[in-house]
TIRO-605098 format. One record per residue (C-alpha): residue in three letters; x, y, z. Coordinates in Angstrom, 2 decimals, padded with zeros to 5 digits. Layout:
[pt 'ALA'; [X; Y; Z]]
...
END
This chain:
[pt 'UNK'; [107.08; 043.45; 041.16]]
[pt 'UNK'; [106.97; 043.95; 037.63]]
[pt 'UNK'; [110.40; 046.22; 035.95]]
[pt 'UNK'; [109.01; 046.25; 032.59]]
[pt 'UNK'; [110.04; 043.44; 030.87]]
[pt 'UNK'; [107.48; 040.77; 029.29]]
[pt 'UNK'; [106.23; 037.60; 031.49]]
[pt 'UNK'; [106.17; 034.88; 028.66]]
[pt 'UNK'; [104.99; 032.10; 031.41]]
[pt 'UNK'; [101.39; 033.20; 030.91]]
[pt 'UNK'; [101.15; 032.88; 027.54]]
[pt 'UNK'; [099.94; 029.36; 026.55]]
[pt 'UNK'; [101.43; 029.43; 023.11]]
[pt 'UNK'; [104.93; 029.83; 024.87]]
[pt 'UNK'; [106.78; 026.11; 025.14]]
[pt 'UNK'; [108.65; 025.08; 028.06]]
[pt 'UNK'; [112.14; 024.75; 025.64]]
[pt 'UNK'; [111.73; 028.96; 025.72]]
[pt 'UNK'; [110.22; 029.16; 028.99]]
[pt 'UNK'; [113.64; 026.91; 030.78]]
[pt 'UNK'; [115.65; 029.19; 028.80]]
[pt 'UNK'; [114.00; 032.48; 030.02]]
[pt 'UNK'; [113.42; 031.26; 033.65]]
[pt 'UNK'; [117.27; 031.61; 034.90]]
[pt 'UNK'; [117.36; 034.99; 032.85]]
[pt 'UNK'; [114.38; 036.53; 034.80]]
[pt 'UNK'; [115.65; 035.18; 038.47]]
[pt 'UNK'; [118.87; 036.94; 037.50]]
[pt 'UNK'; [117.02; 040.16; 036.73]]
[pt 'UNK'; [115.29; 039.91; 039.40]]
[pt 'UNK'; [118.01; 039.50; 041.87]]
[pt 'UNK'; [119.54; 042.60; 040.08]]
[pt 'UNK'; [116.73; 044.46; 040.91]]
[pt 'UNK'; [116.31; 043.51; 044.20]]
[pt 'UNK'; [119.82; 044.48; 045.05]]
[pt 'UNK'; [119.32; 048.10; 043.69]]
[pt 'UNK'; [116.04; 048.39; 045.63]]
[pt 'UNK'; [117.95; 047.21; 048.57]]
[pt 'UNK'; [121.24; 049.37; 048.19]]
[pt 'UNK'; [118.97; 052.48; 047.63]]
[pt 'UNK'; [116.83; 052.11; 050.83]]
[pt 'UNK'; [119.78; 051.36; 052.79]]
[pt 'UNK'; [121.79; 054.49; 051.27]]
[pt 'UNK'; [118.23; 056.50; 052.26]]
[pt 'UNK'; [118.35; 055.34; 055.98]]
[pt 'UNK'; [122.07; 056.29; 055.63]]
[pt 'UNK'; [121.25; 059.54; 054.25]]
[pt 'UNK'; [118.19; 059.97; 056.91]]
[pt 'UNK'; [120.60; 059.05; 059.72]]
[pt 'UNK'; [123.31; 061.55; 058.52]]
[pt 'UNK'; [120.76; 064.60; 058.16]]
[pt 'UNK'; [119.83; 063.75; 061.76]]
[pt 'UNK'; [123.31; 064.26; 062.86]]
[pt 'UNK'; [124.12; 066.84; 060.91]]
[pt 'UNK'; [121.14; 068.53; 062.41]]
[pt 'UNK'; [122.08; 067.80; 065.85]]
[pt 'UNK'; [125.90; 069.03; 065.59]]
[pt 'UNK'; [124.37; 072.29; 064.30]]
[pt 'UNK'; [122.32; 072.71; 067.32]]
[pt 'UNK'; [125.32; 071.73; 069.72]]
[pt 'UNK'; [127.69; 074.51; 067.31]]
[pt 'UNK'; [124.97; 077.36; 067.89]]
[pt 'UNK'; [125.17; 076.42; 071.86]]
[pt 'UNK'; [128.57; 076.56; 071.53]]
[pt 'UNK'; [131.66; 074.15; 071.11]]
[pt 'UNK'; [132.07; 075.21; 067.44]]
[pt 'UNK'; [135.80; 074.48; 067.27]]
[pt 'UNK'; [135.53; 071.28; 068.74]]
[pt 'UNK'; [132.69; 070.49; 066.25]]
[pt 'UNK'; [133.89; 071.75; 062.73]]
[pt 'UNK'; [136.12; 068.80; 061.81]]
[pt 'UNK'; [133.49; 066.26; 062.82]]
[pt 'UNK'; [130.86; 068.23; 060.75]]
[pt 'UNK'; [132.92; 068.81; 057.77]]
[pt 'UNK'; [133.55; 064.96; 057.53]]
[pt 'UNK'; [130.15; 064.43; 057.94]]
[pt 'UNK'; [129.10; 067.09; 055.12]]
[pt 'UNK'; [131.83; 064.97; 052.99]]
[pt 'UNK'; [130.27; 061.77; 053.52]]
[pt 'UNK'; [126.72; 062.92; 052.57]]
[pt 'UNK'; [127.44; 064.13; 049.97]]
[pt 'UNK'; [129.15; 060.68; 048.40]]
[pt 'UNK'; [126.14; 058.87; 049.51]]
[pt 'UNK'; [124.16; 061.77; 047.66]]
[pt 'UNK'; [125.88; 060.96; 044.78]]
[pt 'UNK'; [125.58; 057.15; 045.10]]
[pt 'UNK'; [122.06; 057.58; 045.56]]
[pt 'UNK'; [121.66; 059.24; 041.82]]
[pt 'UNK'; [123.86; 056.50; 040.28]]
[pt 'UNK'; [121.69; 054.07; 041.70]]
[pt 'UNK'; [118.90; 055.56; 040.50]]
[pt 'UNK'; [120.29; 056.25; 037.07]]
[pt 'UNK'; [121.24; 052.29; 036.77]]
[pt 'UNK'; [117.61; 051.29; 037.69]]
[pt 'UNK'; [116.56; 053.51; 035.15]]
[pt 'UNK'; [118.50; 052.31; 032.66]]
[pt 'UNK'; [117.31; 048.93; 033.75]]
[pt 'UNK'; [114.13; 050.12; 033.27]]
[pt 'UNK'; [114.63; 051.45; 029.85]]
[pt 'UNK'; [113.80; 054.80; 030.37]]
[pt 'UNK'; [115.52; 056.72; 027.30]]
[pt 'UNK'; [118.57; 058.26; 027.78]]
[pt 'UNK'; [119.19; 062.22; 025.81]]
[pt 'UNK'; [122.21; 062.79; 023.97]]
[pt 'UNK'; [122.51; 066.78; 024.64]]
[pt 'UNK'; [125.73; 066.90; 022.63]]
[pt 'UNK'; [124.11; 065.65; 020.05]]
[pt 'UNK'; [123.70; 068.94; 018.54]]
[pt 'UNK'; [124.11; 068.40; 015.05]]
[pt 'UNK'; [125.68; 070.49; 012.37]]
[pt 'UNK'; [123.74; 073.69; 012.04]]
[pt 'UNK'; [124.05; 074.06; 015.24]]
[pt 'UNK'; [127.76; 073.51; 015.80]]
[pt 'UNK'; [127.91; 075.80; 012.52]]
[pt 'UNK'; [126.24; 078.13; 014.97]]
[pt 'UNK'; [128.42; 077.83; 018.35]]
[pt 'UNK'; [132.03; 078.54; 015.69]]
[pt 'UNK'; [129.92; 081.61; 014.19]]
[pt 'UNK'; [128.81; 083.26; 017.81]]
[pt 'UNK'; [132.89; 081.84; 018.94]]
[pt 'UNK'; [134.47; 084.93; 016.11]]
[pt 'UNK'; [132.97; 087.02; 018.14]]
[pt 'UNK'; [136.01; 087.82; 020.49]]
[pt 'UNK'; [138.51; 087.60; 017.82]]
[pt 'UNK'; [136.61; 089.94; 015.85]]
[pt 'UNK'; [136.25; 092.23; 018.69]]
[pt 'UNK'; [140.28; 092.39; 019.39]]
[pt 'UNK'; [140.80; 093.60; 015.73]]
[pt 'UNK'; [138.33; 096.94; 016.61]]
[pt 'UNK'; [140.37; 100.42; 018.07]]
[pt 'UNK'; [139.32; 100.59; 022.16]]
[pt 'UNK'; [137.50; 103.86; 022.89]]
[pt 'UNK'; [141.09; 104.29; 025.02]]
[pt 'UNK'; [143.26; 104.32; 021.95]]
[pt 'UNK'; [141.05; 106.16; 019.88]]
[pt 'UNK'; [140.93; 109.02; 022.42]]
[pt 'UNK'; [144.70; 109.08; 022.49]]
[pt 'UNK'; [144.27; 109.49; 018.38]]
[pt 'UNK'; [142.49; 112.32; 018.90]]
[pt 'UNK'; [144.85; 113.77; 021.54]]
[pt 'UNK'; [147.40; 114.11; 019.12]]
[pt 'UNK'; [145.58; 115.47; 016.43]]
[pt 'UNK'; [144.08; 118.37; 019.42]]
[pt 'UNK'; [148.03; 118.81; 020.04]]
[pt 'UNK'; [149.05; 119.92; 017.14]]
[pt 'UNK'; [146.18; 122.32; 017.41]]
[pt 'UNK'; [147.51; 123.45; 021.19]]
[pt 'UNK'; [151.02; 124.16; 019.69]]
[pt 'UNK'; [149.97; 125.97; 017.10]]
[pt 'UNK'; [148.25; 128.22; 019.04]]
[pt 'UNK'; [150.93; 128.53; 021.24]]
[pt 'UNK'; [152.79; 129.97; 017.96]]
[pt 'UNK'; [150.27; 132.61; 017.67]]
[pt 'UNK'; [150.30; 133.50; 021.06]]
[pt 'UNK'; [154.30; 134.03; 021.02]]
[pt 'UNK'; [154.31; 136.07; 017.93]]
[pt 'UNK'; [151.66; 138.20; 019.63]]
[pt 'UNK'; [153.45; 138.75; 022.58]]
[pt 'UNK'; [156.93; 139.72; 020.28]]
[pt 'UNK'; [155.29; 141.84; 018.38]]
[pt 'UNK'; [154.10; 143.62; 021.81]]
[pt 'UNK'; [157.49; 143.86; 022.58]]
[pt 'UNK'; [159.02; 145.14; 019.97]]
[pt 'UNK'; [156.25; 147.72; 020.13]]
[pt 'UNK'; [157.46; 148.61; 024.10]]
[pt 'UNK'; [160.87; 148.19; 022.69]]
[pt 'UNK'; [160.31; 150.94; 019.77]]
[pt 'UNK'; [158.32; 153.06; 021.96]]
[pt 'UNK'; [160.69; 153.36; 025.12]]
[pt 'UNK'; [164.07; 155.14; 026.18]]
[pt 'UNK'; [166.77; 153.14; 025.84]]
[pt 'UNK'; [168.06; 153.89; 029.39]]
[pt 'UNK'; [164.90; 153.16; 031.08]]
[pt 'UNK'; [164.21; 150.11; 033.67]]
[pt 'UNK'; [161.08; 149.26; 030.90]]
[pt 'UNK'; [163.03; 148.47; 028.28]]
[pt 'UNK'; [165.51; 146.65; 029.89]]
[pt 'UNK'; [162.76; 143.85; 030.63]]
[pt 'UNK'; [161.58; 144.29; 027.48]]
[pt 'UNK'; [164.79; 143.28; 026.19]]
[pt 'UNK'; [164.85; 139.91; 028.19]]
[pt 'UNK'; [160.98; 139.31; 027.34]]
[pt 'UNK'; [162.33; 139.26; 023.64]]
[pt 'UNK'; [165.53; 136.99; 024.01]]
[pt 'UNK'; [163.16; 134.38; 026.05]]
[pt 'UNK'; [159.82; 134.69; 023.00]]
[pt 'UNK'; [162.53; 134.47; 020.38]]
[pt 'UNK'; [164.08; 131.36; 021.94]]
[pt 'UNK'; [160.80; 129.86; 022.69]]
[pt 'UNK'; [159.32; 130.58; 018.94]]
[pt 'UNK'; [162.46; 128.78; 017.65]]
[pt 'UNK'; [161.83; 125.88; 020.01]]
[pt 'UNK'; [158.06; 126.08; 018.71]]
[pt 'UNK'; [159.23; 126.00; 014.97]]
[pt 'UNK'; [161.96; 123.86; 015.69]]
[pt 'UNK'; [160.96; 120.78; 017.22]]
[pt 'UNK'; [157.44; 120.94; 018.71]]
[pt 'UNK'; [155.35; 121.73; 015.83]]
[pt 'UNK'; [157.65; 119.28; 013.65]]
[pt 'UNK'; [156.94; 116.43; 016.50]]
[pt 'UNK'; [153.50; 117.29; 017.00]]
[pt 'UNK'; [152.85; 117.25; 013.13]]
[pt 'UNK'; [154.00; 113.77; 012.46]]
[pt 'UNK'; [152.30; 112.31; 015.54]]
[pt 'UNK'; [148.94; 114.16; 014.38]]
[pt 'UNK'; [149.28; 112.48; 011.09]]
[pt 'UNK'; [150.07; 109.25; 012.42]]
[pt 'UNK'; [146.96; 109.37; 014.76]]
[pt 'UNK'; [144.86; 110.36; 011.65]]
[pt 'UNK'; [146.23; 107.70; 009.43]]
[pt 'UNK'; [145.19; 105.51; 012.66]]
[pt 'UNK'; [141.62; 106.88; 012.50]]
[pt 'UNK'; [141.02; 106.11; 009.09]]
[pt 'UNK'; [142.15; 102.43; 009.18]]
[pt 'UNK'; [140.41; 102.39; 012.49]]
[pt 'UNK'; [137.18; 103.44; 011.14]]
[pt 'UNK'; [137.94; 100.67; 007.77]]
[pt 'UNK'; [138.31; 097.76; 010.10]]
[pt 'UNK'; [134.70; 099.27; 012.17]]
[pt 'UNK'; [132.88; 099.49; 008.84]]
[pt 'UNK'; [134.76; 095.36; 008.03]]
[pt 'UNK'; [134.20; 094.04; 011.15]]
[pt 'UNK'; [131.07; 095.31; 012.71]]
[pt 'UNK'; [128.45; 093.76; 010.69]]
[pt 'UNK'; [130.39; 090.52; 011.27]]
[pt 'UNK'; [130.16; 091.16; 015.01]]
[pt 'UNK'; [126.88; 091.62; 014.79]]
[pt 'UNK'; [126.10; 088.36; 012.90]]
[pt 'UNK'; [128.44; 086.51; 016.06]]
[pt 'UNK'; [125.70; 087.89; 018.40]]
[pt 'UNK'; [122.99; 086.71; 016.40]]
[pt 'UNK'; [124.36; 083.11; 016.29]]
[pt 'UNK'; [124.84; 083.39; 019.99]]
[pt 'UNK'; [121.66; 084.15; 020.54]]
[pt 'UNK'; [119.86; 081.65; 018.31]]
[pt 'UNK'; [122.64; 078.74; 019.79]]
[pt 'UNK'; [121.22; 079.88; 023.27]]
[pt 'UNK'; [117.14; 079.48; 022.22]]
[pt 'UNK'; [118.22; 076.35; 020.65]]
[pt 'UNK'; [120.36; 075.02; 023.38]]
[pt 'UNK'; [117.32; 076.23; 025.94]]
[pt 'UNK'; [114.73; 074.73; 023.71]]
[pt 'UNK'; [116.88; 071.17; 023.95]]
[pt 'UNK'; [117.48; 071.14; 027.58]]
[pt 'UNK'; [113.45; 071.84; 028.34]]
[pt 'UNK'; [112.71; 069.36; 025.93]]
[pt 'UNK'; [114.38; 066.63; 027.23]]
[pt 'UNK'; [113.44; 068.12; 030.91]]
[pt 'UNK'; [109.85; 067.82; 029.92]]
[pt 'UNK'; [110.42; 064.28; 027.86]]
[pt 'UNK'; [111.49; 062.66; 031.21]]
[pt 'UNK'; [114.74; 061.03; 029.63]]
[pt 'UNK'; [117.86; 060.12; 031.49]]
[pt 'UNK'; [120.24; 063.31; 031.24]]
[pt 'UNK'; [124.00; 062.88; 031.18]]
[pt 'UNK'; [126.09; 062.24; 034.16]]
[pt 'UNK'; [127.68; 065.82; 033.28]]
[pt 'UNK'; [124.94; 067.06; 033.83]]
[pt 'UNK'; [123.46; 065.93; 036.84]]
[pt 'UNK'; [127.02; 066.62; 038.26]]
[pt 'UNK'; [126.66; 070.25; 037.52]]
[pt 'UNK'; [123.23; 071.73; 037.22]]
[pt 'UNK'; [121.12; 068.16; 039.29]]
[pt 'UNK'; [117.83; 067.20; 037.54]]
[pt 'UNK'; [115.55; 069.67; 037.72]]
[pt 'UNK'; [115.53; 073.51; 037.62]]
[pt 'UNK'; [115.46; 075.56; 041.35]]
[pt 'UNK'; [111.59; 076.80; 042.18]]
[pt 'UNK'; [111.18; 080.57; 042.13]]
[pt 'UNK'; [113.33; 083.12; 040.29]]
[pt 'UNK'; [116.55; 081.46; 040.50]]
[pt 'UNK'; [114.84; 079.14; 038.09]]
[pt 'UNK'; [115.66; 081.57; 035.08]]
[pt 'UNK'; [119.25; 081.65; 036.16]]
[pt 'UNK'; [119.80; 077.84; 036.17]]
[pt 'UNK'; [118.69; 077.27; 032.66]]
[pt 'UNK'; [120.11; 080.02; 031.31]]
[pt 'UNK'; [123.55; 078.42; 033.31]]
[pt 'UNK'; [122.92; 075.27; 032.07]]
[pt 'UNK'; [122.34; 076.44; 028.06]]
[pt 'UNK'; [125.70; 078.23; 028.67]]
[pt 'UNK'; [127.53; 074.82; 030.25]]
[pt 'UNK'; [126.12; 072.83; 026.28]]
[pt 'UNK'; [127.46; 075.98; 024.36]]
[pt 'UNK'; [131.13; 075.54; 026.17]]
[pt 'UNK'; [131.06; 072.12; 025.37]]
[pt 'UNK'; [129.84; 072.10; 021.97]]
[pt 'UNK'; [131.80; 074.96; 021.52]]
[pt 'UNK'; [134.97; 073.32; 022.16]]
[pt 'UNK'; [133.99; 069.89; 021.73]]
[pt 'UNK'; [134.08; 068.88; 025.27]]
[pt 'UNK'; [133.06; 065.52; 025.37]]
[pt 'UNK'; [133.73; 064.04; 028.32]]
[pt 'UNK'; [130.30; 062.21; 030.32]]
[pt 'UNK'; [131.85; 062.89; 033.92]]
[pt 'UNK'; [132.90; 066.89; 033.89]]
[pt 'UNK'; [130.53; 069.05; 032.79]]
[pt 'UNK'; [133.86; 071.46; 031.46]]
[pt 'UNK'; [136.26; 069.28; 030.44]]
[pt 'UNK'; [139.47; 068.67; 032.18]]
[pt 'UNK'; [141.40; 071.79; 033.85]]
[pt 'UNK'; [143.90; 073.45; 032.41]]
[pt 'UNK'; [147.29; 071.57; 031.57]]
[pt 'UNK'; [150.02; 073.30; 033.37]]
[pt 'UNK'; [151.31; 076.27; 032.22]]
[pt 'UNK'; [148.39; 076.94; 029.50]]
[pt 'UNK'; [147.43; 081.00; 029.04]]
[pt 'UNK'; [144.53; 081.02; 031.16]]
[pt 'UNK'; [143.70; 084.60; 029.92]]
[pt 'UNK'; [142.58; 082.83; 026.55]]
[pt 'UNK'; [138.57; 082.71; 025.75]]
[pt 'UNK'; [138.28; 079.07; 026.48]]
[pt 'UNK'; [139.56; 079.32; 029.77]]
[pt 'UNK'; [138.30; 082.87; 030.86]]
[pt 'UNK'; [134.61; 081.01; 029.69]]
[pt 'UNK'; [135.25; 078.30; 031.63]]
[pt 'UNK'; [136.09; 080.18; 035.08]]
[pt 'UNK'; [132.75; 082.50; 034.45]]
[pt 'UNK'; [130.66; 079.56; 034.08]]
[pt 'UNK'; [132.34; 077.56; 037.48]]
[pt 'UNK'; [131.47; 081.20; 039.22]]
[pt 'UNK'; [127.76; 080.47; 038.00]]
[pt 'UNK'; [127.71; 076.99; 039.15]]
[pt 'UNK'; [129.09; 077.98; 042.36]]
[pt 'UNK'; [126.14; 080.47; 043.01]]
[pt 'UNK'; [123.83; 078.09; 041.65]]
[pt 'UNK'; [124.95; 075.67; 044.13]]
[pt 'UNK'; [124.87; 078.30; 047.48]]
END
C-alpha cells in the first residue's frame, strides 16, 4: 500500500549505504500505518455494533420498558459518541501522515482583525445613543408643562365664571353660597398651579429639552460611526464565509475546533445556509477576542463570578444556542 512517500529501492542510482538507512525508517512507517488502518476498522465494527444496539433498545423502548431502558441507552449514546470522536482523530492523524495540508482559519491577518475591532464598537457605540424609552419620557415632560398650563387657563376661566355668578346673584341665595366655595377651592388650586406645579413642571421641561438636544448631538456623532461598525461586520462575515468555503473546497485538514463544533462538512438542504453562516460567526468570536485555543471552538467558560451580561459573553451564549440547533 503506498501512503505517499517516495520508494527509493527502485531507483538504480540509489546505493545500498542510503537504502540500509531508509529500510528501518519505511518498516516503521509502515507499521504506523498499519496500526491506524487497524484501530479505525476496529473502532468502525465498534461503531457498527453500537448502532445495532442502539437500534434494537429503541425498538424494545417503543414496545415498552422505557424506564428500565433509559440508563442503558444513555450510556450507550455516551460511548458512541467517544468512539465517534476517536474515529475523526484517527482519521485526522492519518491525514496528517499523509500530508494532506492543514488550514490555519485564525490566520486572519491584519485587515481583517482591523475589521472584527471596527464591527466590535458597534455595541459600545450603541449604549452612548438615547433609547426610544427615554426619549419618550423627554417628551413627556416637555407635553406636561403644556397640560399644566392649560390647566391654568382652565381655572382662571372657571373664576372668572364665578365671580360673574357671584356679581350677578343675591347674597342670601343657596346659588351664591356654592359659588362662594367654588371660588375658595379655584383660588387655592390656581395658587397651587402658580406655586409649585408650573415651577416643577418648568424645570423638568427644560431639563428634558436640554436632554433632547445633547441626545440628538451624540445621534448626529455616533450614527455614522454605527453605521461604519455594520459595514465592517458585514465585510468580516463575506470574508470569514469566503475563508471557510475556501478551505472547504481546498480539501485541507480544518482545526480540531472546528470539527468539534460545526463537523466537516456543511448539512444538505436549507439548514446548509444556517451552518455556514454559524460557523463564520464561531471565526468572528474568536478572532474577535483572540480565542486561540485548538480544542474549544469558544474559548474557556466564564471564570467565576465574571458579568456574564457583558458582549463577550452574551455572544458567546447566542452562538452555543446556534450550535445546539445545529446539532438537533
Amino acid at each position: 500500500m503506498s501512503h505517499g512517500y517516495a520508494t527509493y529501492g527502485d531507483d538504480p542510482e540509489f546505493s545500498q549505504e542510503y537504502a540500509d538507512a531508509v529500510d528501518p525508517a519505511r518498516r516503521d512507517l509502515d507499521e504506523l500505518f498499519a496500526a491506524v488502518d487497524g484501530l479505525r476498522t476496529a473502532v468502525e465494527e465498534t461503531d457498527d455494533r453500537l448502532r445495532q444496539d442502539v437500534a434494537n433498545l429503541t425498538e424494545r423502548l417503543e414496545s415498552g420498558g422505557a424506564h428500565r431502558q433509559e440508563d442503558r441507552l444513555d450510556l450507550l449514546g455516551r460511548q458512541l459518541e467517544r468512539l465517534q470522536q476517536q474515529v475523526r482523530a484517527l482519521e485526522r492523524a492519518v491525514r496528517v501522515a499523509d500530508g494532506v495540508p492543514r488550514a490555519d482559519l485564525d490566520d486572519v491577518g491584519a485587515e481583517t482583525r482591523a475589521l472584527a475591532a471596527e464591527a466590535a464598537r458597534w455595541d459600545d457605540l450603541h449604549k452612548e445613543l438615547v433609547t426610544k424609552e427615554q426619549r419618550a419620557r423627554h417628551e413627556q415632560e416637555i407635553a406636561h408643562l403644556d397640560a399644566v398650563r392649560s390647566a391654568l387657563s382652565r381655572c382662571d376661566a372657571d373664576l372668572l365664571a364665578v365671580i360673574g355668578v357671584l356679581a350677578s346673584t343675591d347674597r342670601a341665595s343657596r346659588a351664591r353660597g356654592d359659588a362662594e366655595s367654588r371660588l375658595r377651592a379655584l383660588a387655592t388650586r390656581r395658587r397651587t398651579l402658580l406655586d409649585e406645579e408650573i415651577p416643577a413642571a418648568s424645570a423638568a421641561a427644560e431639563t428634558a429639552r436640554l436632554a433632547l438636544r445633547e441626545a440628538d448631538a451624540v445621534q448626529a456623532r455616533v450614527v455614522p460611526q454605527l453605521e461604519r461598525a455594520e459595514r465592517a461586520w458585514h465585510d468580516l462575515q463575506v470574508r470569514l464565509r469566503t475563508r471557510i468555503t475556501d478551505a472547504l473546497g481546498s480539501d485541507a485538514l480544518l482545526p480540531m475546533w472546528f470539527g468539534h463544533a460545526l463537523g466537516v462538512a456543511p448539512p444538505s438542504g436549507t439548514s446548509g445556509d444556517a451552518w455556514i453562516r454559524t460557523a463564520a460567526s464561531v471565526l468572528a468570536y474568536r478572532v474577535t477576542f483572540g480565542v486561540t485555543d485548538q480544542a474549544l471552538p469558544l474559548g474557556p467558560p466564564a471564570a467565576e463570578g465574571t458579568d456574564t451580561t457583558e458582549r463577550r459573553w452574551t455572544w458567546r451564549a447566542r452562538l452555543e444556542s446556534d450550535l445546539d440547533e445545529l446539532a438537533l
